[in-house]
DOLUMDREN-736426 format. One line per field, with one value per residue (C-alpha): residue number from 1; residue in one letter; x, y, z. Coordinates in steps of 0.05 Angstrom, whole numbers. Layout:
DOLUMDREN-736426
resi	[NUM,...]
resn	[A,...]
xx	[X,...]
yy	[Y,...]
zz	[Z,...]
This chain:
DOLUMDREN-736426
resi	[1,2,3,4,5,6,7,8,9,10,11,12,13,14,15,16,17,18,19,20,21,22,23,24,25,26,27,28,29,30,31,32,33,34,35,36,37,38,39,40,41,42,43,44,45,46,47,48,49,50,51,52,53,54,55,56,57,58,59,60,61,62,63,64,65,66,67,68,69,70,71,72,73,74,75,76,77,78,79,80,81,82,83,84,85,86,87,88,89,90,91,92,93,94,95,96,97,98,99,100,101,102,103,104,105,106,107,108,109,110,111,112,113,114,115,116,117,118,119,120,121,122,123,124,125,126,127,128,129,130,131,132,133,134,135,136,137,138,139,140,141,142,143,144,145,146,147,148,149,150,151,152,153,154,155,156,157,158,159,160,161,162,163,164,165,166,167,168,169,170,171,172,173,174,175,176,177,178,179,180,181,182,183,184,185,186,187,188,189,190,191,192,193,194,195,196,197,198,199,200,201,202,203,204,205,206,207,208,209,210,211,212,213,214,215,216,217,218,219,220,221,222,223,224,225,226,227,228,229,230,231,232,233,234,235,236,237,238,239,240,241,242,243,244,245,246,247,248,249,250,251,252,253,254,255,256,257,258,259,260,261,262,263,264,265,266,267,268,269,270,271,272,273,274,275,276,277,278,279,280,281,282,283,284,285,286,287,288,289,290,291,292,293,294,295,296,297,298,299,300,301,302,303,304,305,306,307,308,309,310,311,312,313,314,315,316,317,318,319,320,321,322,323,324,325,326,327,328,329,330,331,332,333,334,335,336,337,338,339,340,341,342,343,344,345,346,347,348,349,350,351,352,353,354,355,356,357,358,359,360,361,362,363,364,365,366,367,368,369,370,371,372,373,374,375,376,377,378,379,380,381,382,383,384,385,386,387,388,389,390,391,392,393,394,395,396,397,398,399,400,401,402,403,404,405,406,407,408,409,410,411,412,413,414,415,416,417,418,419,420,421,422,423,424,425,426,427,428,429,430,431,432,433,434,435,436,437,438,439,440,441,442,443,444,445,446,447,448,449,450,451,452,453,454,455,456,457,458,459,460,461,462,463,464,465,466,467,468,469,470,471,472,473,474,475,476,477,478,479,480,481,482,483,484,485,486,487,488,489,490,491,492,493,494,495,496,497,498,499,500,501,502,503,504,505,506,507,508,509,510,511,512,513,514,515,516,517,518,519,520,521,522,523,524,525,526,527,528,529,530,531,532,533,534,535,536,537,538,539,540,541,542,543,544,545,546,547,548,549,550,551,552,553,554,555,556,557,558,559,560,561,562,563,564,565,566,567,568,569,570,571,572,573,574,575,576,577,578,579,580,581,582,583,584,585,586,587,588,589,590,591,592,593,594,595,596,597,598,599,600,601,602,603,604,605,606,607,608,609,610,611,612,613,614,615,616,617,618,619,620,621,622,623,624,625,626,627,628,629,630,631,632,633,634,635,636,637,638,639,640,641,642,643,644,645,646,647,648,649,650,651,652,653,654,655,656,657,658,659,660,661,662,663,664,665,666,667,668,669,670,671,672,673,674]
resn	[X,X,X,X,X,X,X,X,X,X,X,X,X,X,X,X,X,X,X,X,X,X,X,X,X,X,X,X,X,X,X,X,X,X,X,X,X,X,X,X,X,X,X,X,X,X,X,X,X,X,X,X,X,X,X,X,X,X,X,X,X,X,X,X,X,X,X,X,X,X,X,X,X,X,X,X,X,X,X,X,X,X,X,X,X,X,X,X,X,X,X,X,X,X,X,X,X,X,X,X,X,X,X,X,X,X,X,X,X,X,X,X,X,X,X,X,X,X,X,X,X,X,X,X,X,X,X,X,X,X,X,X,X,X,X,X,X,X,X,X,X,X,X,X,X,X,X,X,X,X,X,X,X,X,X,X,X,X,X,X,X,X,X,X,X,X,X,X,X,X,X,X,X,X,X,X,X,X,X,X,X,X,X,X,X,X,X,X,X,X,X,X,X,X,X,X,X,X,X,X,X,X,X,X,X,X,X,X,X,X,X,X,X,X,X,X,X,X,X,X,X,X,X,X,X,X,X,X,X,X,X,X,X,X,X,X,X,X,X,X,X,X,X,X,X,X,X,X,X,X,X,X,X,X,X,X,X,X,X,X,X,X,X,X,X,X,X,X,X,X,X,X,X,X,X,X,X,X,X,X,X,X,X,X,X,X,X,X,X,X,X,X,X,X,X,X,X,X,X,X,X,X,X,X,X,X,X,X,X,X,X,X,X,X,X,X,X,X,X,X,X,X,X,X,X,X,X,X,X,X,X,X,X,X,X,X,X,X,X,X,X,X,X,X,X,X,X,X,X,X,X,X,X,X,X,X,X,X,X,X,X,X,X,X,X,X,X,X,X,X,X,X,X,X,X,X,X,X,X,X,X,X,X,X,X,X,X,X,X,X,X,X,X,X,X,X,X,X,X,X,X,X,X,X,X,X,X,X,X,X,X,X,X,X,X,X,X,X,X,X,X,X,X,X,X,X,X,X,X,X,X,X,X,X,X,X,X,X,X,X,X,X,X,X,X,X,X,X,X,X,X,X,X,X,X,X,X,X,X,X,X,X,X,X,X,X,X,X,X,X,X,X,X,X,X,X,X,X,X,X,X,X,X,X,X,X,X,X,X,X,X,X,X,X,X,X,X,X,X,X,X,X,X,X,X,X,X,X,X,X,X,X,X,X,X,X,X,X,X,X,X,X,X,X,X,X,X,X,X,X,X,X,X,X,X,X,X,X,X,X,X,X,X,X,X,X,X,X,X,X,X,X,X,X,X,X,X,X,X,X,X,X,X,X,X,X,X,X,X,X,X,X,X,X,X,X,X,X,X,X,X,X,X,X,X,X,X,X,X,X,X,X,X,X,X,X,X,X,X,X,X,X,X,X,X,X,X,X,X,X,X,X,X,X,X,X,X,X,X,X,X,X,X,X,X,X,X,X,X,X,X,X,X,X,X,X,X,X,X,X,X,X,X,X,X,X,X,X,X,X,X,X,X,X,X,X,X,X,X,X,X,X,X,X,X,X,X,X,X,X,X,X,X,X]
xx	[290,343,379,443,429,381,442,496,441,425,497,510,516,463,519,533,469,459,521,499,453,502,533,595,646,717,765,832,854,886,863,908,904,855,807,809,803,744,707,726,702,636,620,615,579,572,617,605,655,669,722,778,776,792,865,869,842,893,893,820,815,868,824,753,790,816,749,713,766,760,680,682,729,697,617,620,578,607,600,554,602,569,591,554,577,503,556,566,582,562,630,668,711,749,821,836,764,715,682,609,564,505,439,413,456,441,366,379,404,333,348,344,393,447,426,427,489,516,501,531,593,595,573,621,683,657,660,720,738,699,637,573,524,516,470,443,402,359,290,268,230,259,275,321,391,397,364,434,429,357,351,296,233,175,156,160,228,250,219,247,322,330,299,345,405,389,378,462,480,452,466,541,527,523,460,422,394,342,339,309,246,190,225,238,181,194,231,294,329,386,372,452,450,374,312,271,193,158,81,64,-8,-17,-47,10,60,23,4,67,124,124,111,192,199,139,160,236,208,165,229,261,299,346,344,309,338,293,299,309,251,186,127,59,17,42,59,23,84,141,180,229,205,281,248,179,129,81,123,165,119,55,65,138,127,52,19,65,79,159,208,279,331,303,365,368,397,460,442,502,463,442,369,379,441,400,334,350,431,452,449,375,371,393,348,281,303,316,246,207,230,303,339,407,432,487,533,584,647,661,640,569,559,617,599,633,667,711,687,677,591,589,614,550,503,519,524,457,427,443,414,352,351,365,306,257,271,277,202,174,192,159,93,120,178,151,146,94,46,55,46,-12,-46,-32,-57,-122,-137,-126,-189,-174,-216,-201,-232,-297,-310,-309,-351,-405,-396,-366,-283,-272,-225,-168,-175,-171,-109,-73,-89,-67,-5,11,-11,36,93,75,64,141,159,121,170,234,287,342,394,361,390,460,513,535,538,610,595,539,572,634,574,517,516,498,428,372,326,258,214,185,130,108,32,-19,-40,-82,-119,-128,-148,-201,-221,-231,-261,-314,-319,-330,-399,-367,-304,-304,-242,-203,-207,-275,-237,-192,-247,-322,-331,-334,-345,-346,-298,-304,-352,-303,-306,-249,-243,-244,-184,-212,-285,-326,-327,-398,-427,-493,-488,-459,-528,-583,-654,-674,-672,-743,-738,-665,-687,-735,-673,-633,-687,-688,-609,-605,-661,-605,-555,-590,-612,-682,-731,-701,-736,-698,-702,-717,-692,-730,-742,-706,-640,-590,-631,-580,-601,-532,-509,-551,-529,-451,-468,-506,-445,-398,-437,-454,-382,-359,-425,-408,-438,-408,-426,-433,-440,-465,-472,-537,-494,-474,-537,-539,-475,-510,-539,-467,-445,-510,-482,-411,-446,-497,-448,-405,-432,-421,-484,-487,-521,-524,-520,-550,-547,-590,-630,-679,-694,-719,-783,-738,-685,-658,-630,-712,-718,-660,-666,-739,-717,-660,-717,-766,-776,-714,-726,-670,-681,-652,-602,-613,-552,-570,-605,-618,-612,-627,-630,-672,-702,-767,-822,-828,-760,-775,-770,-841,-866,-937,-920,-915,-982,-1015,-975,-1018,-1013,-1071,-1068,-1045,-1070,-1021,-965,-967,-976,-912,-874,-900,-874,-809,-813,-862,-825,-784,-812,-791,-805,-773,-786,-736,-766,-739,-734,-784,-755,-766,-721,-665,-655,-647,-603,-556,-550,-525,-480,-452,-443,-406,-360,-349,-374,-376,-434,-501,-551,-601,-539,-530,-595,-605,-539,-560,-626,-591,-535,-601,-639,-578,-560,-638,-665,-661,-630,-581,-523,-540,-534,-471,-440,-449,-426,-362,-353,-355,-307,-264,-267,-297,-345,-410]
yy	[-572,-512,-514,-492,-431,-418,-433,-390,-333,-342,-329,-271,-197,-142,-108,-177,-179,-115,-137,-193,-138,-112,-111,-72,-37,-36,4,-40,-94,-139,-143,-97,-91,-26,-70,-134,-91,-47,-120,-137,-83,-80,-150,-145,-202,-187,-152,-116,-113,-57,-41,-14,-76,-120,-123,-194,-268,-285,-219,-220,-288,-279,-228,-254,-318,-269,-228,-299,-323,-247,-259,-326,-322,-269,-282,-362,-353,-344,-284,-267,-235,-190,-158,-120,-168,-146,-150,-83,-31,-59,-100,-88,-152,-139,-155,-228,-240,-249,-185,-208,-169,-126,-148,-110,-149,-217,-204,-175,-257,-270,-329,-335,-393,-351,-308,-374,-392,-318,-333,-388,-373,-319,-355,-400,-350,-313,-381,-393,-325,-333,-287,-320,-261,-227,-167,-189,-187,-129,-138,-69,-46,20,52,111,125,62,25,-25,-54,-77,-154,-113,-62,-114,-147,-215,-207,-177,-235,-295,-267,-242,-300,-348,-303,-318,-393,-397,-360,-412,-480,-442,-437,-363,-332,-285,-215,-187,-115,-51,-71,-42,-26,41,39,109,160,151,180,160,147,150,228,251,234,200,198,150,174,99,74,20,-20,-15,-31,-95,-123,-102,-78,-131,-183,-203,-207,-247,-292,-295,-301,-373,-394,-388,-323,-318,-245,-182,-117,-54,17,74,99,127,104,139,94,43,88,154,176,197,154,113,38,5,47,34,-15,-23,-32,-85,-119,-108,-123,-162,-195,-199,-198,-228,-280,-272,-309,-294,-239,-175,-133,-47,-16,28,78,118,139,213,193,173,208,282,269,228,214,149,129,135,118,48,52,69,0,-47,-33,-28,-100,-102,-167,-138,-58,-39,11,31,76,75,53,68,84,134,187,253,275,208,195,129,135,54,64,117,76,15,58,87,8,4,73,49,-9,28,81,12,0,70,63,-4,28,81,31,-26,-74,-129,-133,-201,-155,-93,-138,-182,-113,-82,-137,-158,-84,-64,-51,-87,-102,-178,-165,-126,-182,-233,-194,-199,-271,-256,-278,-300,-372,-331,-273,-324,-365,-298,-271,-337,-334,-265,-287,-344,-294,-250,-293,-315,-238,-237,-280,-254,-219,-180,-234,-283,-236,-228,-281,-315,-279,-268,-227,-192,-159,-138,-115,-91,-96,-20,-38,-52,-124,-122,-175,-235,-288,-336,-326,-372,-312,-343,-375,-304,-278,-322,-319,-250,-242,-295,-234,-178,-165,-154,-127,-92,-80,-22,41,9,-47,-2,51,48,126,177,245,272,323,350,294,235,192,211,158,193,167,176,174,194,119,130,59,46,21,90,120,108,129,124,44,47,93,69,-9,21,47,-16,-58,-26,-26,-93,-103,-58,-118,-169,-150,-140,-71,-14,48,120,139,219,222,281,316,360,389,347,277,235,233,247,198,141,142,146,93,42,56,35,-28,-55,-37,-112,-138,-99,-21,35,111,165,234,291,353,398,425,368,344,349,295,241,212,198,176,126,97,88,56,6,-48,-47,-108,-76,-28,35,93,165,205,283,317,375,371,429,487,546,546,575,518,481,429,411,387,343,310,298,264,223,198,168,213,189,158,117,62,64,20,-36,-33,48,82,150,176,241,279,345,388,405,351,375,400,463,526,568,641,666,710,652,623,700,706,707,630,618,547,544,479,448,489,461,397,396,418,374,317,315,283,229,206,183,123,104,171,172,213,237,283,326,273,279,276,201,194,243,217,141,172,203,136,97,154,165,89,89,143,106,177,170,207,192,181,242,299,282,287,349,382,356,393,459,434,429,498,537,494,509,444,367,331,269,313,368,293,279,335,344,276,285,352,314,265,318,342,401,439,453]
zz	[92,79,17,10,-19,43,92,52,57,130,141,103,129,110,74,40,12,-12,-52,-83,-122,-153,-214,-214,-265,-242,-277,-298,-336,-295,-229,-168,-99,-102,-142,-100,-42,-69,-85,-15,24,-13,-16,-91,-116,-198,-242,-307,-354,-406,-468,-427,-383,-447,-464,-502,-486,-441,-398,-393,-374,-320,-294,-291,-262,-205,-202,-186,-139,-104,-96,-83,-23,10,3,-17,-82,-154,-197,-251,-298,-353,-417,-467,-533,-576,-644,-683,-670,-589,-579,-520,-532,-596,-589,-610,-617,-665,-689,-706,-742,-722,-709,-770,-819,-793,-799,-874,-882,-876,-838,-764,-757,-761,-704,-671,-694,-682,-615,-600,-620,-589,-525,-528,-529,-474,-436,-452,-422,-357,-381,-360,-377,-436,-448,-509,-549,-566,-571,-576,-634,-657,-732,-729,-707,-669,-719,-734,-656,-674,-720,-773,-763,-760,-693,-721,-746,-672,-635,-693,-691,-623,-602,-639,-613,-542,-555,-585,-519,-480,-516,-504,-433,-421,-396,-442,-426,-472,-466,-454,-424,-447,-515,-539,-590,-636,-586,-622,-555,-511,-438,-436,-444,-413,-391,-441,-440,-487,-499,-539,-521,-472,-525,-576,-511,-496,-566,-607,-565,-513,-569,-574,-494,-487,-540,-504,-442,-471,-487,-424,-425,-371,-355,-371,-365,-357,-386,-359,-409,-377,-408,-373,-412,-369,-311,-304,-246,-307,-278,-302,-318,-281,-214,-230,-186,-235,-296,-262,-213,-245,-315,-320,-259,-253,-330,-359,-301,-320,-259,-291,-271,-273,-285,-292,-338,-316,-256,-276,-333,-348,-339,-268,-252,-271,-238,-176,-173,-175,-102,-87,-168,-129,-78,-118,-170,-117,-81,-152,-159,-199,-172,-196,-200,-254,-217,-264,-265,-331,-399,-424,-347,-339,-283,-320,-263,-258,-179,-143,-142,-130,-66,-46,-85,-38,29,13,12,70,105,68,115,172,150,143,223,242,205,246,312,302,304,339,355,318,246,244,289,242,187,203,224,158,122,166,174,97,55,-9,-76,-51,20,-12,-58,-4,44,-16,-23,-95,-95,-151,-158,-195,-142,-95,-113,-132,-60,-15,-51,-29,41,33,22,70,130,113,119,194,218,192,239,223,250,202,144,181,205,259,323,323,255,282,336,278,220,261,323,326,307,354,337,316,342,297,304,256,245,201,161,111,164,196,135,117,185,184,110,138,202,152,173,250,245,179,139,123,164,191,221,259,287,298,301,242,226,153,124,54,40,61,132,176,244,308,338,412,412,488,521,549,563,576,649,664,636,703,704,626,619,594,538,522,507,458,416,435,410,343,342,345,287,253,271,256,188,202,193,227,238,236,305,340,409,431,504,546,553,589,594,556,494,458,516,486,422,433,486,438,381,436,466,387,355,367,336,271,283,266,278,231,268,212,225,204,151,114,97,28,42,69,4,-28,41,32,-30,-6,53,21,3,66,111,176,206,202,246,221,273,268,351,370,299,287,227,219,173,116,120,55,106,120,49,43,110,94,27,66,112,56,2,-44,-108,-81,-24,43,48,104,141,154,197,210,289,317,377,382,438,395,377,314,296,268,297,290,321,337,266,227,244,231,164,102,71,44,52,122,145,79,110,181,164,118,170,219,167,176,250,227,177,250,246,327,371,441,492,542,604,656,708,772,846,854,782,808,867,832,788,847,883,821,807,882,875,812,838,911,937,1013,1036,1080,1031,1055,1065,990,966,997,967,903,899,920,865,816,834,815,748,728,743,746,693,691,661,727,767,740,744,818,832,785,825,897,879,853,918,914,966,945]
């Protein structure tokens, strides 16, 4: 069933939810028409509050009371209302209000209790003034200029005070923020004025650093807010760990299994503001993860020049939406089928494990419950995330509707983990046709259809390679296979032909050139513990006595210290039985062991272990070969007339062959005269 939360949301605008990211600065005291209006037209649904918006209990009570009454009327939720209140020398609310001390001198107490007790006063008068969130405390571990803001140097002390800190803001009823996720560590710099880079070891992050926010986060910590602070041992992009994936999702969200408020720190800072501006500062937060974005005017956040940047950050929210659709339609209209294609399509550790029978339970439960989310994304629309229709048309009406359907992708999933051996994964679920570039597999997008029942005249010799392709399949002994014989029989023909016929049984073509060669034994290994089949395909093989190439094929074929893998197989094509190109000089030369010579390079085709032949077709063939073609074509023609122009056709393209047959056919039903 809905909650309410689910209804209020499935009413709001884009624009409305976008705001209820945001945690905003304003720039008075008492609340005026320019402010209400600015929380209006943005759909403000936080506030931040700094020292200049503090003018006495009674003043600042007036105005969060209006702030909340502002918010509350025009998006139906209430406001989180921050304040940075850390104590020290970090007290925005001083006038007629207790001035507690720093978290430095309450650890040199020695006694966490009054952290806890520091809190909770201090939690209480916020209440009282209509402050629910407080940005406290710190549980960095830092010695240097900052070192007052921080409750001692040991990690211990850290996690015991801060700890008790957060516990007195929320027996008081105000949510607690520990900050600056990942910690600061030694830098000693301000992401306020620059960009920071912190070069701490991953292992150092993980077993000291993080020790105070783990601890917090056992204890239920309410929020987390995340520096602006790059740290490459945890993200090897310099960037900033508030616009960072894998600092927020992989290791917040996903090591250390946190489910609070993930909050950034201000995007007015110099940090952001120098490297990316604040707007797309916004933009790169919300997508690493950040459930709320502090946009600030003033304060801490002040942009130097004094201009509105909320307002930008917020407009460029929403162009990001508009890019994401502007993105879709590029592929298609419906965002289930783009999704369920992207995720039964994608090669993933998850997928390779499976195929090998090897998914591990943990694997498992971590990967149905990103199915679960996903298959909720497939059938979202973009009027579930607006209003009614009567505020559709007055927000958005501009924008075109993707489609939706609700899929059971775990079942499909499963379903086609259990087909890996078929229908592959990855790039090999997608296309059944490669080349190789630079050593890598690149798909060929629109391989030659050829089918088999298009190929007449050669059924003999072609069930012989069928017959072994489907030992391939099955995961029986395959040989490597040499389709050799004259020029133009089909023998390229038959092997695109059998890739296309087997690629829904699971085989896959590998076309290599003479060249690469050398390739095909890393391309082997990549290959081995795929469970689809694979043919490597070499057309028009032969060498030159001289040839390096001769070597490694021969070593591909059997020689290899290394097995062949038993989903491979090795196909070629070649006009010479032997492969190698020899003169009347080479047999006259002056080896003195000859007969050794010869048979070496004699070798190389026997290591072939299936041979077949393809011949110039005799008159009977030919003329078979016309009639199924003239029939496949709907050429209209007496059978004898055509026969007759087809031998003429033959004697001046040098002979009979199935690719001379075809081409006179294709050039009758283009209509030409011959």
């Amino acid at each position: 069933m809905p909650t309410t939360i689910d209804n209020l949301l499935s009413r709001m605008t884009l624009e409305e939810k976008i705001g209820q990211m945001i945690l905003a600065s304003i720039e008075v005291s008492r609340m005026d028409a320019g402010t209400r209006e600015f929380l209006r037209k943005n759909h403000i649904g936080n506030v931040i509050l700094f020292g200049k918006n503090c003018a006495g209990r009674a003043a600042l009570a007036q105005l969060n009371a209006e702030i909340q009454h502002t918010v509350m009327a025009e998006n139906g939720l209430p406001a989180l209302i921050a304040i940075d209140q850390e104590g020290g020398c970090v007290t925005r609310l001083r006038s007629e209000a207790t001035v507690f001390p720093s978290a430095m001198v309450i650890a040199r107490t020695g006694d966490p209790a009054n952290a806890y007790k520091v809190g909770r006063m201090m939690g209480g008068e916020l209440r009282a003034l209509g402050i629910n969130l407080d940005c406290a405390p710190v549980l960095d571990t830092l010695s240097g200029p900052a070192e007052r803001r921080y409750y001692g140097q040991t990690v211990q002390s850290i996690a015991d005070y801060g700890c008790a800190m957060a516990r007195g803001l929320r027996d008081a009823g105000v949510l607690a923020c520990g900050k600056h996720f990942p910690g600061h560590e030694q830098t000693g710099a301000d992401t306020h004025f620059g960009f920071v880079v912190d070069n701490t070891l991953r292992d150092t992050l993980m077993n000291s650093c993080l020790t105070p926010f783990c601890r917090a986060m056992s204890e239920d910590l309410a929020s987390v807010m995340v520096s602006h602070v790059c740290f490459p041992a945890l993200d090897d992009t310099d960037t900033p760990c508030s616009m960072s994936a894998p600092v927020i999702q992989g290791v917040l969200r996903g090591q250390l299994g946190y489910q609070g408020l993930v909050i950034s720190d201000g995007l007015q800072m110099h940090a952001i503001l120098d490297q990316y501006g604040a707007p797309q500062g916004c933009v790169q937060a919300a997508l690493a993860g950040c459930d709320l974005l502090i946009i600030g005017n003033g304060g801490d956040n002040a942009d130097p020049t004094g201009k509105d940047v909320q307002t930008p950050c917020i407009r460029t929210l929403c162009d990001a939406v508009a890019a994401f659709e502007a993105a879709l339609f590029a592929h298609t209209t419906n965002l289930g089928d783009y999704l369920s294609n992207a995720v039964l399509e994608t090669e993933t550790f998850c997928v390779r494990q499976a195929a090998a029978g090897q998914l591990s339970p943990v694997m498992e439960a971590a990967l149905n419950s990103e199915l679960n989310f996903l298959q909720k994304l497939c059938g979202l629309t973009l009027d579930a995330l607006l209003e009614a229709a009567d505020r559709q048309n007055r927000e958005l009406a501009f924008l075109p509707r993707w489609e939706a359907r609700q899929l059971d992708l775990t079942a499909a999933y499963n379903q086609r983990m259990r087909e890996a051996g078929k229908k592959g994964y990855g790039m090999f679920a997608k296309h059944h046709v490669f080349t190789v570039e630079n050593g890598k597999l690149v798909p060929v997008k629109y391989p030659d259809p050829q089918r088999l029942s298009e190929l007449p005249g050669y059924e003999k010799e072609r069930e012989k390679v069928i017959a072994n392709t489907r030992a391939l399949l099955a995961g029986s002994p395959a040989n490597n296979v040499l389709l050799y014989g004259d020029a133009g029989t089909g023998k390229s023909s038959t092997v695109k032909a059998i890739a296309n016929e087997y690629a829904a049984d699971g085989l896959r073509l590998v076309e290599v050139k003479k060249n690469q060669l050398y390739q095909i034994p890393d391309l082997m290994d990549q290959l081995a513990a795929n469970p689809l089949k694979f043919i490597l395909f070499i057309d028009d093989l032969s060498f030159s006595s001289n040839d390096d190439n001769f070597a490694a094929l021969k070593a591909i074929l059997e020689g290899s210290v290394g097995g062949r893998a038993r989903n491979i197989a090795v196909y070629a094509t070649s006009n010479r039985r032997h492969l190698i190109k020899e003169t009347l000089t080479d047999r006259t030369g002056d080896d003195i062991h000859e007969a050794d010579t010869r048979q070496e390079l004699m070798s190389l085709s026997a290591r072939f272990g299936l041979t077949v032949t393809f011949q110039r077709p005799e008159k009977a063939r030919f003329e078979t070969i016309l009639e199924e073609l003239a029939r496949q074509h709907h050429i209209q023609m007496p059978m004898d007339q055509l026969l007759v122009k087809a031998e003429a056709f033959a004697i001046r393209a040098g002979g009979r062959s199935p690719r001379v047959a075809r081409q006179f056919i294709e050039l009758l039903s283009a209509g030409v005269r011959l």
